[in-house]
N, CA, C and O atoms as a printed pandas DataFrame, in Angstrom:
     atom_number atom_name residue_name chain_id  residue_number  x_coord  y_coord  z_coord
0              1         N          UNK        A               1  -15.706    8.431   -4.299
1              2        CA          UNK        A               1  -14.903    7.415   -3.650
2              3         C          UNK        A               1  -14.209    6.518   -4.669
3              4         O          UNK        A               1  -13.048    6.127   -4.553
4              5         N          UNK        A               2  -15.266    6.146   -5.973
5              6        CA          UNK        A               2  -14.375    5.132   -7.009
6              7         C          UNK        A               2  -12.703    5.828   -7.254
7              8         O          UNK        A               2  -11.666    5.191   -7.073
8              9         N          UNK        A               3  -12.766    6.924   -7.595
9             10        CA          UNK        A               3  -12.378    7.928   -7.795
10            11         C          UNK        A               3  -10.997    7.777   -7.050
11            12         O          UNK        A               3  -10.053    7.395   -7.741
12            13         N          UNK        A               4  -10.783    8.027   -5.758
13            14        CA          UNK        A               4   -9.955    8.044   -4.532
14            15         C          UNK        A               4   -9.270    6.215   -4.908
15            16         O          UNK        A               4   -8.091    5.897   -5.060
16            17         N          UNK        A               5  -10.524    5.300   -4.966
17            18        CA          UNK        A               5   -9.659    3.764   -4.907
18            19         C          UNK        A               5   -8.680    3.830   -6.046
19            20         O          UNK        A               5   -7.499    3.493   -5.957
20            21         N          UNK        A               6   -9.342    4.350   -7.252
21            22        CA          UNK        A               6   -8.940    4.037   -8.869
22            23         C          UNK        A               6   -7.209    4.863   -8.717
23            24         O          UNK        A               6   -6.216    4.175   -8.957
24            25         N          UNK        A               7   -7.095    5.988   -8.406
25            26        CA          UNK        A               7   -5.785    6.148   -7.828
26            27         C          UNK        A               7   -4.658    5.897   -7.004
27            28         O          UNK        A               7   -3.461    5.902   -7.291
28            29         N          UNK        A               8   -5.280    5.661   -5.857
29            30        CA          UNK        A               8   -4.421    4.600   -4.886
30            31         C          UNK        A               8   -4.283    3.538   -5.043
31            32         O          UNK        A               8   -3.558    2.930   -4.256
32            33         N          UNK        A               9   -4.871    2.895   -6.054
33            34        CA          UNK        A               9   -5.248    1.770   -7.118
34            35         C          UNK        A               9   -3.570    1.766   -8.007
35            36         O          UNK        A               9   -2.445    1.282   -7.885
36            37         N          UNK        A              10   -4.480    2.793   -9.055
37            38        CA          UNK        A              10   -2.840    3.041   -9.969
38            39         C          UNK        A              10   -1.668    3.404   -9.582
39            40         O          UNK        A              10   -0.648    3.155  -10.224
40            41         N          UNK        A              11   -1.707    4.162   -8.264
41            42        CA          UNK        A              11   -0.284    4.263   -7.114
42            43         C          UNK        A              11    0.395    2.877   -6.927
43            44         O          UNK        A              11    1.534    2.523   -7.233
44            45         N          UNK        A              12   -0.959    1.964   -6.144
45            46        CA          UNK        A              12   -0.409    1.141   -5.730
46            47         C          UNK        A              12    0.543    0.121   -6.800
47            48         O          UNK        A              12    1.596   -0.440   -6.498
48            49         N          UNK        A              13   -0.085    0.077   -7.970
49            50        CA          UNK        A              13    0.215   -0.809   -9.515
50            51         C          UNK        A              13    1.810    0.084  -10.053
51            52         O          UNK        A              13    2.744   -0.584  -10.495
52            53         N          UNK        A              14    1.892    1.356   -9.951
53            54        CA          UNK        A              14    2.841    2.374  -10.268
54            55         C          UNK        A              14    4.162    2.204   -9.393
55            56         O          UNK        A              14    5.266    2.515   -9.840
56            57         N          UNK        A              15    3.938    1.601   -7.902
57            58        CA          UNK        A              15    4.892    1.475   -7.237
58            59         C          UNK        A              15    5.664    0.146   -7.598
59            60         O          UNK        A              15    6.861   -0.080   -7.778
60            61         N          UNK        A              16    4.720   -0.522   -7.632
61            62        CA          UNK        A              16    4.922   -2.068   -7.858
62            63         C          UNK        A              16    5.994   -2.047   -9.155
63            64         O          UNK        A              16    7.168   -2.404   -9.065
64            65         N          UNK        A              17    5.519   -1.686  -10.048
65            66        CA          UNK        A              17    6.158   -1.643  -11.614
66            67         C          UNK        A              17    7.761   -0.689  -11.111
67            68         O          UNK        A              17    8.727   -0.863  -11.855
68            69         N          UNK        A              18    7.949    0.287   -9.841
69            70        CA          UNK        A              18    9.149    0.535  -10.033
70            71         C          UNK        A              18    9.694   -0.215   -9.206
71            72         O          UNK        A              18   10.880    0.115   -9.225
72            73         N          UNK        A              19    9.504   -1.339   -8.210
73            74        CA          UNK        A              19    9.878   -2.356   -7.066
74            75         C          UNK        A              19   10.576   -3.003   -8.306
75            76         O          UNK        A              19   11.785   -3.222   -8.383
76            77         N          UNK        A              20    9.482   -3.324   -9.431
77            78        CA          UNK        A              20    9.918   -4.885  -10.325
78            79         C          UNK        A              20   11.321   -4.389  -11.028
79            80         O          UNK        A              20   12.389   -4.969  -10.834
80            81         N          UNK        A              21   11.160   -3.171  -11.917
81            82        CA          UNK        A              21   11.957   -2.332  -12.824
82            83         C          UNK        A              21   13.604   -2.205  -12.064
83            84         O          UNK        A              21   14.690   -2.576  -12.510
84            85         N          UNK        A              22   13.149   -1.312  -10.344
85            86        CA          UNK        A              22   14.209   -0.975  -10.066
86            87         C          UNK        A              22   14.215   -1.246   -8.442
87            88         O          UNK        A              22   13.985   -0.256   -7.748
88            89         N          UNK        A              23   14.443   -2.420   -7.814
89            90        CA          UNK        A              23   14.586   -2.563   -6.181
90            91         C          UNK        A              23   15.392   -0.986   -5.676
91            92         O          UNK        A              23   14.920   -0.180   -4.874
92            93         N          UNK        A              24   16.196   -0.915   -6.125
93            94        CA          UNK        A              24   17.083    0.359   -5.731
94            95         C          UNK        A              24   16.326    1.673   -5.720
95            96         O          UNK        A              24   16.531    2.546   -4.878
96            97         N          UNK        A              25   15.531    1.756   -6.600
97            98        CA          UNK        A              25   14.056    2.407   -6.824
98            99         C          UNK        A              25   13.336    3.208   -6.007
99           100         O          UNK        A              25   13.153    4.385   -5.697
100          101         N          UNK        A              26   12.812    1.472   -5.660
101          102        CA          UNK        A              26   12.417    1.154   -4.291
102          103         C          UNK        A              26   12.539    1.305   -3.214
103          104         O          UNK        A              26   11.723    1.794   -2.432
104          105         N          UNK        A              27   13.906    0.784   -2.942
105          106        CA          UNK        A              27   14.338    1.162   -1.394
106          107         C          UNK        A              27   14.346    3.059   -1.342
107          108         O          UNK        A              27   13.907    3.676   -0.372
108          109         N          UNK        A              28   14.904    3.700   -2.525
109          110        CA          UNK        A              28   14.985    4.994   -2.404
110          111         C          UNK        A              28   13.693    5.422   -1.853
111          112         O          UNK        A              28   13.802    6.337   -1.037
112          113         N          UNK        A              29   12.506    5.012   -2.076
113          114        CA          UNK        A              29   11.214    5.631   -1.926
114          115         C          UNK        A              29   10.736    5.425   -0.819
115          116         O          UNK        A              29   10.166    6.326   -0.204
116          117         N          UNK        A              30   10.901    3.907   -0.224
117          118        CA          UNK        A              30   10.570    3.815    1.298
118          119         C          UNK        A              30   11.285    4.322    2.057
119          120         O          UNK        A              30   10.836    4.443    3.197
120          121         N          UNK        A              31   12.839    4.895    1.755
121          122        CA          UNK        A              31   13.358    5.389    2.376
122          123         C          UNK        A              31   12.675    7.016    3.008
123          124         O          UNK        A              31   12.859    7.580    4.087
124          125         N          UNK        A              32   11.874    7.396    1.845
125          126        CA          UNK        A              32   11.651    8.634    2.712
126          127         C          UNK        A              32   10.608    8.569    3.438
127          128         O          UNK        A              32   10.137    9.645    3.807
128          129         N          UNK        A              33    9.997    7.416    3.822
129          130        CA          UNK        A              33    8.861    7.481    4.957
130          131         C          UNK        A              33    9.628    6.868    6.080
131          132         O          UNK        A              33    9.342    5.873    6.746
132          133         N          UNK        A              34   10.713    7.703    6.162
133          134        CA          UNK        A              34   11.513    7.409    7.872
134          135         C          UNK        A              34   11.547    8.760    8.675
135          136         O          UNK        A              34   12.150    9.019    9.717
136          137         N          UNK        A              35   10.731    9.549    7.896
137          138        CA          UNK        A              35   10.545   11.132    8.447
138          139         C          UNK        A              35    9.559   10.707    9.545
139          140         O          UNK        A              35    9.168    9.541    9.512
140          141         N          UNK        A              36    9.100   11.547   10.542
141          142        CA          UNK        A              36    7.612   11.775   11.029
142          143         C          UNK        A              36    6.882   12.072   10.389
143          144         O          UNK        A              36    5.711   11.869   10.710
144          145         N          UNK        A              37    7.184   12.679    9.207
145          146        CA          UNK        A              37    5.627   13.009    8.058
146          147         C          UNK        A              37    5.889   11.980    7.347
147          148         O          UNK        A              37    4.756   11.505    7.273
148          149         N          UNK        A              38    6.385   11.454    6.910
149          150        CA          UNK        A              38    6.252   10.077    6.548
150          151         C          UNK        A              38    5.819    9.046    7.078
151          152         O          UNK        A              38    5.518    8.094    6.358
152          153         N          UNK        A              39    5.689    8.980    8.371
153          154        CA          UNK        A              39    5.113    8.067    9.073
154          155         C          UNK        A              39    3.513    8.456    9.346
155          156         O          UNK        A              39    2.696    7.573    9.083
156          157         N          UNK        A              40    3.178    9.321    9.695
157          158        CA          UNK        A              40    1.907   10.020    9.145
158          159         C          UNK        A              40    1.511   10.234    7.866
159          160         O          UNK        A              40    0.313   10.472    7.716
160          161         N          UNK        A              41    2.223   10.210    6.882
161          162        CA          UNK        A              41    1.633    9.910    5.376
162          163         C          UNK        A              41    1.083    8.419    5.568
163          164         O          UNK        A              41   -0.097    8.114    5.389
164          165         N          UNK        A              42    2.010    7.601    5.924
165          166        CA          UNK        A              42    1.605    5.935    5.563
166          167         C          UNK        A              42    0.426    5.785    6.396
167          168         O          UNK        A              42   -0.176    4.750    6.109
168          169         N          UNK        A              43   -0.293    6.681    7.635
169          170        CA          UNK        A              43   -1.319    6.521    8.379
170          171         C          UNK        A              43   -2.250    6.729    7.342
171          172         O          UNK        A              43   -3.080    5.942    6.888
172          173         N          UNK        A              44   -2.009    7.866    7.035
173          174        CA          UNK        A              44   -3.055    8.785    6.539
174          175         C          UNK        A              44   -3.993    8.262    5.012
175          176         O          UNK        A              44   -5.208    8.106    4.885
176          177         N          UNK        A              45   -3.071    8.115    4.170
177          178        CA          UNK        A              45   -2.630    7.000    3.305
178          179         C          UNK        A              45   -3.656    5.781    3.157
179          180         O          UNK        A              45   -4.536    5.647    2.307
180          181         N          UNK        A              46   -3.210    4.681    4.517
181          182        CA          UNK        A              46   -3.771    3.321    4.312
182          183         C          UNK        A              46   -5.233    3.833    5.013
183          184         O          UNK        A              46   -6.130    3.068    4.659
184          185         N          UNK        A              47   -5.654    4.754    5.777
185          186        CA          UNK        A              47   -6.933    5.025    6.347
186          187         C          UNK        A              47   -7.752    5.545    5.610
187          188         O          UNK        A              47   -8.910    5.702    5.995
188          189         N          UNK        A              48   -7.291    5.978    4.232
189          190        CA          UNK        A              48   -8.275    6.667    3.305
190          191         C          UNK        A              48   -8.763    6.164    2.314
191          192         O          UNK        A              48   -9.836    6.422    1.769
192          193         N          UNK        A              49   -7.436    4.907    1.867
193          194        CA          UNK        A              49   -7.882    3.778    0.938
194          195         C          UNK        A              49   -8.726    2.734    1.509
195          196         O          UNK        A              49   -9.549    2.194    0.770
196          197         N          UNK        A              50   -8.620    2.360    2.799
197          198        CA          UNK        A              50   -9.312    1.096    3.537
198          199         C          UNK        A              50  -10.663    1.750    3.630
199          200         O          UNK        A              50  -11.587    1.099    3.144
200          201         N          UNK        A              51  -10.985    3.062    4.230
201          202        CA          UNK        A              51  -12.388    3.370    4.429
202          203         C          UNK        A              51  -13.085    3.586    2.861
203          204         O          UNK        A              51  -14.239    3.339    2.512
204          205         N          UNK        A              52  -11.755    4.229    1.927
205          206        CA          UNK        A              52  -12.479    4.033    0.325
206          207         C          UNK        A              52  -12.848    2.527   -0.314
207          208         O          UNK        A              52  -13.795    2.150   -1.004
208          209         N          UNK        A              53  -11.945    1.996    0.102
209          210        CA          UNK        A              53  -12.442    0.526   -0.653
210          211         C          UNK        A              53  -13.697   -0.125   -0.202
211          212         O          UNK        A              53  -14.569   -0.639   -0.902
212          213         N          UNK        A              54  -13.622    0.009    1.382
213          214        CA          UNK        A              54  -14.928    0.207    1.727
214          215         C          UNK        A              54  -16.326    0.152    1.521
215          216         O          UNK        A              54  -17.277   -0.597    1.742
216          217         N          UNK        A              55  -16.087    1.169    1.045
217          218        CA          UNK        A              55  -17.162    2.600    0.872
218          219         C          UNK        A              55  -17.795    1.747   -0.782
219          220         O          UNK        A              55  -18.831    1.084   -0.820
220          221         N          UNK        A              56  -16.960    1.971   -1.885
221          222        CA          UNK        A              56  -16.916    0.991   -3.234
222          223         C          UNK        A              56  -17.205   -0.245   -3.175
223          224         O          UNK        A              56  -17.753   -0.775   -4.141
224          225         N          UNK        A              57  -17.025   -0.667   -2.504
225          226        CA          UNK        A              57  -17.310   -1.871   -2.393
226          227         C          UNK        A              57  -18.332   -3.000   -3.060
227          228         O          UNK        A              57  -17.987   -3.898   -3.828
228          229         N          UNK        A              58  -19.656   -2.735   -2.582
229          230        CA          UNK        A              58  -20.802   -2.913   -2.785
230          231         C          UNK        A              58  -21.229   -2.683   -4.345
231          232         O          UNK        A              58  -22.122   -3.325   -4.897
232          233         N          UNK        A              59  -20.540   -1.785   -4.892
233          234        CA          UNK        A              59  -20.647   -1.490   -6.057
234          235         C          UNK        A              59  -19.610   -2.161   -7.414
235          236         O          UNK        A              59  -19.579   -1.886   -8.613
236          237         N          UNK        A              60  -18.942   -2.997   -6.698
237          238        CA          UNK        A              60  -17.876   -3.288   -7.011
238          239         C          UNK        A              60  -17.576   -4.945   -7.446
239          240         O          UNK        A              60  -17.817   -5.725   -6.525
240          241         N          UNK        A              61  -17.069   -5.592   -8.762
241          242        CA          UNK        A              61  -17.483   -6.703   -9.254
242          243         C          UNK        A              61  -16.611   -7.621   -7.816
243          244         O          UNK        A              61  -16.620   -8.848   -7.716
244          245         N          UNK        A              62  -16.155   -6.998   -7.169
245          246        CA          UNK        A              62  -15.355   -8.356   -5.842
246          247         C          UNK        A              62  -15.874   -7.506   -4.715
247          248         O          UNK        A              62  -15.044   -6.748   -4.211
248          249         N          UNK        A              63  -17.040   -7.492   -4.248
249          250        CA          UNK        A              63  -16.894   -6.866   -3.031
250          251         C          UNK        A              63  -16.504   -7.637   -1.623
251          252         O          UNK        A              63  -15.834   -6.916   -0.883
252          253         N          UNK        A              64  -16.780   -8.933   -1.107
253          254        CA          UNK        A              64  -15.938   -9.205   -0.267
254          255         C          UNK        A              64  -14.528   -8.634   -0.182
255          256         O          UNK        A              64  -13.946   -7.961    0.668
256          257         N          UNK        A              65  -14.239   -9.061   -1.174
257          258        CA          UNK        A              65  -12.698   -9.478   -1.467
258          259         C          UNK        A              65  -12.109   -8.007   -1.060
259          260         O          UNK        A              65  -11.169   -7.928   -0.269
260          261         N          UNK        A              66  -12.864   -6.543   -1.791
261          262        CA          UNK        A              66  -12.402   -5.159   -1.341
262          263         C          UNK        A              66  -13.012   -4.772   -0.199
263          264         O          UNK        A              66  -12.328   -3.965    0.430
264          265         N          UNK        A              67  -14.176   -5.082    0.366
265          266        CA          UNK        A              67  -14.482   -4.948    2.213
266          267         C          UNK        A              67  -13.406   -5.510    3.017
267          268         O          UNK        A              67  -13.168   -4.925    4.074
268          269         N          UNK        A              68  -12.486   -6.862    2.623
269          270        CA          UNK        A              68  -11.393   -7.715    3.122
270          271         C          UNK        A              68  -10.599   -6.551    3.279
271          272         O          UNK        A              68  -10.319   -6.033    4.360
272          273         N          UNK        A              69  -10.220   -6.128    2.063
273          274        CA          UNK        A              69   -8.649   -5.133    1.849
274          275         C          UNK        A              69   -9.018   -4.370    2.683
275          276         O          UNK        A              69   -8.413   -4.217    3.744
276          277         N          UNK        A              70  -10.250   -3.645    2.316
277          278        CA          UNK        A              70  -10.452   -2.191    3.192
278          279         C          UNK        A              70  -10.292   -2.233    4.761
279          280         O          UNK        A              70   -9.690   -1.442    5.486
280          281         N          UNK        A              71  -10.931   -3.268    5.056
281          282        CA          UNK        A              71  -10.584   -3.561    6.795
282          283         C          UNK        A              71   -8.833   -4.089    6.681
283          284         O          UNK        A              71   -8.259   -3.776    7.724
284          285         N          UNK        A              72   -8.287   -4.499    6.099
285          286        CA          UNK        A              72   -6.714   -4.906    6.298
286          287         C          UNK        A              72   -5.964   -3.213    6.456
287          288         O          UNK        A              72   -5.263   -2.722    7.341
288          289         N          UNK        A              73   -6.387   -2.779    5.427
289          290        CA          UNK        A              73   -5.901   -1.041    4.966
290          291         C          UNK        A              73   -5.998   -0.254    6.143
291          292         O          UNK        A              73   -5.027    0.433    6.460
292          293         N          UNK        A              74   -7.487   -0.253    7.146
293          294        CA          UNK        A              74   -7.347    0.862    7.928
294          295         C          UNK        A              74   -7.283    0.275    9.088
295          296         O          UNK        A              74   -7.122    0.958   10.099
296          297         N          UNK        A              75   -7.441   -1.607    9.175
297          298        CA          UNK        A              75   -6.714   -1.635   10.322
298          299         C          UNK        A              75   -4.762   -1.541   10.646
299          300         O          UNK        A              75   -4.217   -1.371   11.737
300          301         N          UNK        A              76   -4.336   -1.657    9.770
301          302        CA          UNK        A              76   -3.071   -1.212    9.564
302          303         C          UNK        A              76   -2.783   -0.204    9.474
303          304         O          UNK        A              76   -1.574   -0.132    9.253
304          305         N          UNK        A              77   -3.324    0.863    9.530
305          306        CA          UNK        A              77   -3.483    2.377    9.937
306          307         C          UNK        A              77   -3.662    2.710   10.996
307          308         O          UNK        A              77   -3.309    3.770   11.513
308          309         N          UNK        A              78   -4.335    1.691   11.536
309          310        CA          UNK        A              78   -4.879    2.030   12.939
310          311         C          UNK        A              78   -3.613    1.590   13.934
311          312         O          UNK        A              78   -3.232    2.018   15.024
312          313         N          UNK        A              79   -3.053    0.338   12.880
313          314        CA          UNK        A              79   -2.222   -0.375   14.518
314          315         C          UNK        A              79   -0.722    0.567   14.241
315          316         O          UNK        A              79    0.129    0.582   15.131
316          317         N          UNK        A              80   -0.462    1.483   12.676
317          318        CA          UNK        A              80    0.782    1.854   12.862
318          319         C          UNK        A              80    1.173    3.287   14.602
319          320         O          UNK        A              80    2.086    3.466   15.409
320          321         N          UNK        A              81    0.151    3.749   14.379
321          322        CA          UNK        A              81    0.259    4.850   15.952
322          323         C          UNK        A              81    0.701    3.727   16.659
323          324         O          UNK        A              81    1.898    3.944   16.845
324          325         N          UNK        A              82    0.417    2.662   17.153
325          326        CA          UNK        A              82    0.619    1.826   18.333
326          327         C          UNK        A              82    2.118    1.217   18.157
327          328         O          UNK        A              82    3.024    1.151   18.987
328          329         N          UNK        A              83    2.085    0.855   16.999
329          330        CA          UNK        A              83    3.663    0.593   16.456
330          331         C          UNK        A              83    4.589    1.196   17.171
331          332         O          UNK        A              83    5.326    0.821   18.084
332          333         N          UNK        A              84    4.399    2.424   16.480
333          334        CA          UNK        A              84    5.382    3.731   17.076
334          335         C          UNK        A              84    6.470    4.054   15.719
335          336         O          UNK        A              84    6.632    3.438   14.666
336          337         N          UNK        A              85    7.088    5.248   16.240
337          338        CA          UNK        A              85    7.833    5.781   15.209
338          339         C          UNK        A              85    9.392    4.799   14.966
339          340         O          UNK        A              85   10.008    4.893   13.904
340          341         N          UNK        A              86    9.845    3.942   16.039
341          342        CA          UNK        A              86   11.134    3.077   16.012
342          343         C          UNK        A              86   10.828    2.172   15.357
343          344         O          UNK        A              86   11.399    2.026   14.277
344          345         N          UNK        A              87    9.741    1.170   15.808
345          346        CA          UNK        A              87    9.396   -0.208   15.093
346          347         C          UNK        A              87    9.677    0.149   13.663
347          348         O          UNK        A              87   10.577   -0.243   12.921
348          349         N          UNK        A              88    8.218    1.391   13.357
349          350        CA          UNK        A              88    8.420    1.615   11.515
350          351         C          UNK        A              88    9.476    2.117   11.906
351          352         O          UNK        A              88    9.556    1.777   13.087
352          353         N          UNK        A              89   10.253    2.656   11.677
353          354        CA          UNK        A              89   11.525    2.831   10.787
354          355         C          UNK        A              89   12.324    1.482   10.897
355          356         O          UNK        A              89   12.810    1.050    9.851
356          357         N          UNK        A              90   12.502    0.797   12.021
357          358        CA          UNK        A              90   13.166   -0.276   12.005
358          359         C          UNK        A              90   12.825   -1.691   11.094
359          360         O          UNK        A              90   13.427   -2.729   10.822
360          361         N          UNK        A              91   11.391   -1.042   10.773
361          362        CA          UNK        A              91   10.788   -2.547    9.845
362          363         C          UNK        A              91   11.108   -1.749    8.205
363          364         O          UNK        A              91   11.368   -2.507    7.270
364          365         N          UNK        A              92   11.065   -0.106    7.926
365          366        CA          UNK        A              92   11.613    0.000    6.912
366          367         C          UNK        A              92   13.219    0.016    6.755
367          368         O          UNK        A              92   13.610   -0.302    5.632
368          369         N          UNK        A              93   14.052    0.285    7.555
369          370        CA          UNK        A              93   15.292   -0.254    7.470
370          371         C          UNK        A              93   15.935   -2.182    7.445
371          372         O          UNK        A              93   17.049   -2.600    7.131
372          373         N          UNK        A              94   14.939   -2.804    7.819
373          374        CA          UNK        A              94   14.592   -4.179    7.638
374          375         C          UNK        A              94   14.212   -4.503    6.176
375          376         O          UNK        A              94   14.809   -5.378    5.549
376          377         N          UNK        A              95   13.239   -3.802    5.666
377          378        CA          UNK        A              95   12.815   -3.876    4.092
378          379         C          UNK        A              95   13.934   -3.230    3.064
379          380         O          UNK        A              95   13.892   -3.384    1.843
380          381         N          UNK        A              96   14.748   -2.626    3.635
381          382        CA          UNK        A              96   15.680   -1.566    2.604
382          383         C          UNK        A              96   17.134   -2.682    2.372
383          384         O          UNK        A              96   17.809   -2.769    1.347
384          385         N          UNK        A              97   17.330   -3.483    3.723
385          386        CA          UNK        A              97   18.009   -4.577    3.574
386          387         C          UNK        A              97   17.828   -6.061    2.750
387          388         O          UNK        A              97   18.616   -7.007    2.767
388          389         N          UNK        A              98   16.936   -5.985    2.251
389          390        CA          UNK        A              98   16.607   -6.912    1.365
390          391         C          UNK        A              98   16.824   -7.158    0.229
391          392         O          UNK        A              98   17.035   -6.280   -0.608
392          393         N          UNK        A              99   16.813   -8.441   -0.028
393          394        CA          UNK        A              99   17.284   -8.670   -1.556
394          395         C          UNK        A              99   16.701   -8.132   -3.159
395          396         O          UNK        A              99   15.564   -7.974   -3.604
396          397         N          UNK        A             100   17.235   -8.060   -3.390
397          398        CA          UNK        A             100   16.563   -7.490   -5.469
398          399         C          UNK        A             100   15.253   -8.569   -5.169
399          400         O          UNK        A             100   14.168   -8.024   -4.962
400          401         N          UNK        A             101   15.290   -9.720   -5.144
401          402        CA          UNK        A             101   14.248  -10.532   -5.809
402          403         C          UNK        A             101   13.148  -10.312   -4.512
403          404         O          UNK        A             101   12.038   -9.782   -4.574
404          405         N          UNK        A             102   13.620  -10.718   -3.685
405          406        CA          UNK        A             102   12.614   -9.999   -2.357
406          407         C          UNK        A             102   11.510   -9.008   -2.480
407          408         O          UNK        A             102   10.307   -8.995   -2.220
408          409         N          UNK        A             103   12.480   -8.096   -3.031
409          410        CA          UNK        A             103   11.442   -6.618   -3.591
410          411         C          UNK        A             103   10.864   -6.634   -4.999
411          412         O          UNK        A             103   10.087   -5.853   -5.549
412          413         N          UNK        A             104   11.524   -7.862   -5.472
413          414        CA          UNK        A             104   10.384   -7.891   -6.962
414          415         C          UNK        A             104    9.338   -8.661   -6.919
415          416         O          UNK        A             104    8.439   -8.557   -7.753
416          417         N          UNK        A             105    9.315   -9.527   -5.952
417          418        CA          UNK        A             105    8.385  -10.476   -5.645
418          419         C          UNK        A             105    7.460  -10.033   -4.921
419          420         O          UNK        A             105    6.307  -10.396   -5.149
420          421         N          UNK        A             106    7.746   -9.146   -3.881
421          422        CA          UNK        A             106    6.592   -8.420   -3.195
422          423         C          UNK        A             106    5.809   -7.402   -4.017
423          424         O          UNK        A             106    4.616   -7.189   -3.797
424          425         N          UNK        A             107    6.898   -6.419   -5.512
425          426        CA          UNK        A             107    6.522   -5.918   -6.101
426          427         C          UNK        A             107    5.302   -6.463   -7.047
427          428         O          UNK        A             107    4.324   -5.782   -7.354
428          429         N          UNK        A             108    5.484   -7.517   -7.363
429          430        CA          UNK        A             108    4.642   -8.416   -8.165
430          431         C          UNK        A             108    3.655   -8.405   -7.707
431          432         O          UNK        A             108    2.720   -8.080   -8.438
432          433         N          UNK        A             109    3.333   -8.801   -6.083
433          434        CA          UNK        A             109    2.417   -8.764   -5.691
434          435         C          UNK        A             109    1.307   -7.364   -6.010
435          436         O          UNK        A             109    0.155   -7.177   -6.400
436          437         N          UNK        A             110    2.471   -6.593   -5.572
437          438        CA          UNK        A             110    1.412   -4.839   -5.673
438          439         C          UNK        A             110    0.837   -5.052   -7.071
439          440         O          UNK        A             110   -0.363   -5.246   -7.260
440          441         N          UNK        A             111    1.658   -5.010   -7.942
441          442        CA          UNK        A             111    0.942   -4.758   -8.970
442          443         C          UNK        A             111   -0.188   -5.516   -9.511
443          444         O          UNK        A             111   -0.890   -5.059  -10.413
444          445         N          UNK        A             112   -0.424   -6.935   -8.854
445          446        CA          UNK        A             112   -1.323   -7.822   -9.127
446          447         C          UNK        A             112   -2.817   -7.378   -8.299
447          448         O          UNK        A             112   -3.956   -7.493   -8.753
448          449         N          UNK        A             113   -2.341   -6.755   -6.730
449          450        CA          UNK        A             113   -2.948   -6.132   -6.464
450          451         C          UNK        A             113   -3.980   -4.295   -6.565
451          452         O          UNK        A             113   -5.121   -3.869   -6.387
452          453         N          UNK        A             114   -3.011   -3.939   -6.845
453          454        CA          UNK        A             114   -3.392   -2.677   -8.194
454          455         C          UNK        A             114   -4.446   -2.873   -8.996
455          456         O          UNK        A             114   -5.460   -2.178   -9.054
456          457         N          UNK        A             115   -4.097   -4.169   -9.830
457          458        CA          UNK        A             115   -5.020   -4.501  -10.851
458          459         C          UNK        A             115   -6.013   -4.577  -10.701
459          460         O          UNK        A             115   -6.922   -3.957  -11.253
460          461         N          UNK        A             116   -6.067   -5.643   -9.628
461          462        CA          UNK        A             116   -7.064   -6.642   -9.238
462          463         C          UNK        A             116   -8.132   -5.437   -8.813
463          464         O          UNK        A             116   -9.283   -5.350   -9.239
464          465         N          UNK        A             117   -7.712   -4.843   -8.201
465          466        CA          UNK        A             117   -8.475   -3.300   -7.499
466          467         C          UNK        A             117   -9.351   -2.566   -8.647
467          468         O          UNK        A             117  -10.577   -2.469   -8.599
468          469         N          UNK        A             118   -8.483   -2.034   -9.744
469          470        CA          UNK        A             118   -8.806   -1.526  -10.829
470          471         C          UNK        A             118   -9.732   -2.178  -11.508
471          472         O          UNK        A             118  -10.808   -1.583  -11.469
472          473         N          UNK        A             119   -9.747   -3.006  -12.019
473          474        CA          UNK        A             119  -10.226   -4.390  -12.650
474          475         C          UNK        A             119  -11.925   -4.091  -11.607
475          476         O          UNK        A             119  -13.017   -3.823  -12.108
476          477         N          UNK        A             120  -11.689   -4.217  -10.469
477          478        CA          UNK        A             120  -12.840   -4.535   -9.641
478          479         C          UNK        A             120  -13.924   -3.025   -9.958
479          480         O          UNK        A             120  -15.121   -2.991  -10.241
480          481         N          UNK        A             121  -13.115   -2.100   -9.807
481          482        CA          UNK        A             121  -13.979   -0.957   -9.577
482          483         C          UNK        A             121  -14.390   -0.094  -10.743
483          484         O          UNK        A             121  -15.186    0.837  -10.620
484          485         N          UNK        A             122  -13.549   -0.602  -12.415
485          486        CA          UNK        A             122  -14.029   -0.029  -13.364
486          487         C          UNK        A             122  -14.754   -1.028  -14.150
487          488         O          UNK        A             122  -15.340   -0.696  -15.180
C-alpha cells in the first residue's frame, strides 16, 4: 500500500510541477478526462488513493491528517457517479477556463500536497 500512496504521491507532486511550469500544460491534461474513460479513471483513481492512504496511515508520521485525505479521496470518488458525466465535464471545462495564476496556485497546492504525503509515508 506505501507503495501505491508513494506514487500517486509523486503523480500528484508531478502534476502540480507541470500546473506551476505550464497552465497550458495543464489544461491539455485535464482536458482528456472529458472522455467516459476518463471520467472513470478520475473514479478509479481517487478510490484507490483514499482507501491507500487509509490503509498507511497508522503507519505513517501524520496519520490523522492522511485518514482526513483518504476519506476526502474516496469520498469524492464516491460522489463523482452521482455527479454525472455533464457536471464533470462542465466543472472541467470551468477549470480549463481559468486563469495562468489560478492554475499555479492550485498547482502549488498539489505539490505541497504531494510532499506533504511523501514526507509522511517515507
Amino acid at each position: 500500500m506505501a507503495l501505491i500512496v508513494s506514487l500517486l504521491a509523486t503523480l500528484t507532486f508531478a502534476i502540480g510541477v507541470l500546473g506551476l511550469v505550464s497552465p497550458a500544460g495543464m489544461n491539455s491534461l485535464v482536458s482528456r478526462f472529458r472522455s467516459k474513460t476518463g471520467f472513470w479513471t478520475a473514479i478509479v483513481l481517487r478510490l484507490v488513493f483514499g482507501v491507500a492512504l487509509w490503509r498507511v496511515a497508522p503507519a505513517s508520521r501524520a496519520p490523522a491528517v492522511l485518514q482526513a485525505l483518504g476519506v476526502v479521496s474516496a469520498a469524492s470518488a464516491l460522489a463523482l457517479p452521482l455527479l454525472g458525466m455533464p457536471r464533470f465535464q462542465a466543472i472541467l471545462s470551468w477549470w480549463s477556463r481559468q486563469s495562468p495564476v489560478f492554475v499555479r496556485t492550485w498547482s502549488v497546492a498539489a505539490i505541497g500536497v504531494g510532499a506533504f504525503i511523501l514526507w509522511s509515508v517515507n
